[in-house]
C-alpha positions as CSV (number, residue, x, y, z in Angstrom):
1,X,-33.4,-1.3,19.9
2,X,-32.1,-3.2,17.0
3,X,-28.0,-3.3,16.0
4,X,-29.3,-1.2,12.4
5,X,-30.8,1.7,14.5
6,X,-28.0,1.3,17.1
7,X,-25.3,2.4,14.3
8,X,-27.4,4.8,12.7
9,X,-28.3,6.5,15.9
10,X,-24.3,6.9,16.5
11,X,-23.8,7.9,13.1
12,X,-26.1,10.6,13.4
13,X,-25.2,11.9,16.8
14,X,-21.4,12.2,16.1
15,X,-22.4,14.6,13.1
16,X,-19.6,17.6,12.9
17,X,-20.1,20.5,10.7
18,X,-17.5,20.2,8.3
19,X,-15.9,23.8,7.9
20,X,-13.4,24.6,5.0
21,X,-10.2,23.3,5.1
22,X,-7.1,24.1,2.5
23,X,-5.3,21.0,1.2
24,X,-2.6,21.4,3.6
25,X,-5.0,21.6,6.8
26,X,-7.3,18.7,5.3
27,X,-4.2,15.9,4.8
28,X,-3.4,17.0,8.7
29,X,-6.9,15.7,9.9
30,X,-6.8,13.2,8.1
31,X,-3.0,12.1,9.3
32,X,-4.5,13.0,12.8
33,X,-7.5,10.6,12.4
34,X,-5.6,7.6,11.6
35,X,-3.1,8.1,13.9
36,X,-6.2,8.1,16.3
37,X,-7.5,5.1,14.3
38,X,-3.9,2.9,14.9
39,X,-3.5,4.0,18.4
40,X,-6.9,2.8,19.2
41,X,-6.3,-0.8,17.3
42,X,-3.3,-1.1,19.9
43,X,-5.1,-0.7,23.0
44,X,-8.1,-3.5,21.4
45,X,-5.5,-5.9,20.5
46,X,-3.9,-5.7,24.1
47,X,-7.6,-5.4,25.9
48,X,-9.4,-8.2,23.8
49,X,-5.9,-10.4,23.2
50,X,-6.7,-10.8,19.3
51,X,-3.4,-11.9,18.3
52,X,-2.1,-11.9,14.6
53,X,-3.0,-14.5,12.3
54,X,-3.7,-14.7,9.0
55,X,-7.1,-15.8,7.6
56,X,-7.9,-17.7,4.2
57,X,-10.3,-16.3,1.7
58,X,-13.5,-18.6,2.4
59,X,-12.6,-18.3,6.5
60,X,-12.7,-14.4,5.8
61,X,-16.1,-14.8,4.1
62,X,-17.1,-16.7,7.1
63,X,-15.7,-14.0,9.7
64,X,-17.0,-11.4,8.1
65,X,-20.4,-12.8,7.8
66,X,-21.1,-13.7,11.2
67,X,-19.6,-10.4,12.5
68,X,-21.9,-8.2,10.2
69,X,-25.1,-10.7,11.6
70,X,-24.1,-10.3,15.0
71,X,-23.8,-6.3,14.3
72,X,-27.0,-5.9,12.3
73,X,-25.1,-4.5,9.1
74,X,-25.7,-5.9,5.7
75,X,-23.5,-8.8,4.3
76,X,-20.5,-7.7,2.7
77,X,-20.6,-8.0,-1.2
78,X,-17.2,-9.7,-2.1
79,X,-13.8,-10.3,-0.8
80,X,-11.1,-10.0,-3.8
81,X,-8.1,-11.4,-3.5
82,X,-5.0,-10.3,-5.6
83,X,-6.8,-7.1,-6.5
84,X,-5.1,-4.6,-9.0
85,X,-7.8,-2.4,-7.3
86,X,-5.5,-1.9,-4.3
87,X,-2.3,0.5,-4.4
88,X,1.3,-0.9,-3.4
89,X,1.4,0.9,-0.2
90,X,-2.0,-0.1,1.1
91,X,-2.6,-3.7,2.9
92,X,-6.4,-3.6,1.9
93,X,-8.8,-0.9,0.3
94,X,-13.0,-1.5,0.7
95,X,-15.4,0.0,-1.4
96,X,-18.9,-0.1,-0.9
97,X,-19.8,-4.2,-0.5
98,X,-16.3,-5.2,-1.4
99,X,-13.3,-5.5,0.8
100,X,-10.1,-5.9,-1.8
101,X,-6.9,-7.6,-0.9
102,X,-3.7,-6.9,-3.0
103,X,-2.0,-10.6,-2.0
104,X,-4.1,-14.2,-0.8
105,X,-3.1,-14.0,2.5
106,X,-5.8,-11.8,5.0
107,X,-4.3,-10.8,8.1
108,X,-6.5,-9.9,11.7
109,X,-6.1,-6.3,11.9
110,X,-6.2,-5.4,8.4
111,X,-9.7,-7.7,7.8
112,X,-11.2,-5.7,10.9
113,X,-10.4,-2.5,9.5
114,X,-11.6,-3.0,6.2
115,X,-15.1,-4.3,7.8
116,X,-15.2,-1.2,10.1
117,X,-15.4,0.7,6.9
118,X,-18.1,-1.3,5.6
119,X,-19.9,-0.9,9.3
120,X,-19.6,2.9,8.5
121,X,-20.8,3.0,5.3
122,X,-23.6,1.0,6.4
123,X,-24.2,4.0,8.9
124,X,-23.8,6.4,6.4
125,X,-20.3,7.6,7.5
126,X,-17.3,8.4,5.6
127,X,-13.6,8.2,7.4
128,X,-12.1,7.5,10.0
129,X,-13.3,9.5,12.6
130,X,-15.1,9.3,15.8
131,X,-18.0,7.2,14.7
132,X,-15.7,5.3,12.7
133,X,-13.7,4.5,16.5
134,X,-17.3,4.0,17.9
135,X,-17.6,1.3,14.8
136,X,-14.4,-0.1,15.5
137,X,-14.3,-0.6,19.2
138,X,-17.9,-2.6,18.5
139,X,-16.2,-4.9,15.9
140,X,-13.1,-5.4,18.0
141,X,-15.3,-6.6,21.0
142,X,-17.4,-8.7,18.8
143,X,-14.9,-10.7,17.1
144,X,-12.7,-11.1,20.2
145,X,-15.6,-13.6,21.3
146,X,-15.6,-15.3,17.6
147,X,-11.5,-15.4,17.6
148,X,-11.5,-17.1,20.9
149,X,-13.8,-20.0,19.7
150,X,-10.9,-21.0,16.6
């Protein structure tokens, strides 16, 4: 079974009815998923020993290129750096090819995050729910064996 239909089958098997939630309800699962989200990025760091460092841009290219090979996702697009796309409380904002950086510097955790959103899109998933944990867990595990190589 190839990586493509590996994520797509996940995607599609972690499918939840979405219900209707009020505004108030809907900002408490989404606080709920990323707490989920950070929580889990702990226990990878700790289990895979990715410690913090800071890539530069054409590294980051590199990174990102090998990981999405290795997971059977499409390339990313771009990778902007100094982006007025990104808002002053957020490290890092994708959308849909293109991972946006708000400074030059491009740090571990927030580069793996970013690509786990493109993984999910990729897999036709929106947020940062179960799939998108699924997504992550796979990313963390692949790039623990790139990060150990530099």
């Amino acid at each position: 079974m190839g990586a493509v239909s590996l994520l797509a089958k996940l995607a599609e098997s972690q499918k939840l009815p979405l219900g209707h939630y009020g505004r108030k309800e809907a900002q408490e699962a989404v606080d709920k998923e990323y707490h989920a989200c950070h929580e889990q990025v702990k226990v990878l760091v700790k289990q895979y020993r990715i410690k913090k460092r800071y890539f530069e841009p054409q590294e980051a290219v590199d990174f990102c290129a090998e990981m999405c090979e290795r997971l059977g996702s499409k390339p990313l697009k771009y990778i902007v750096i100094r982006s007025k796309d990104v808002g002053p409380c957020v490290g890092a904002h994708y959308d849909y090819g293109t991972i946006h950086f708000p400074h030059n510097y491009i740090q571990t955790s927030t580069l793996l995050h970013e690509l786990t959103h493109h993984l999910a899109v990729e897999s036709h998933y929106h947020g940062h729910g179960k799939i998108f944990l699924e997504l992550q867990a796979l990313l963390y595990e692949a790039a623990a064996d790139h990060l150990k190589k530099v």
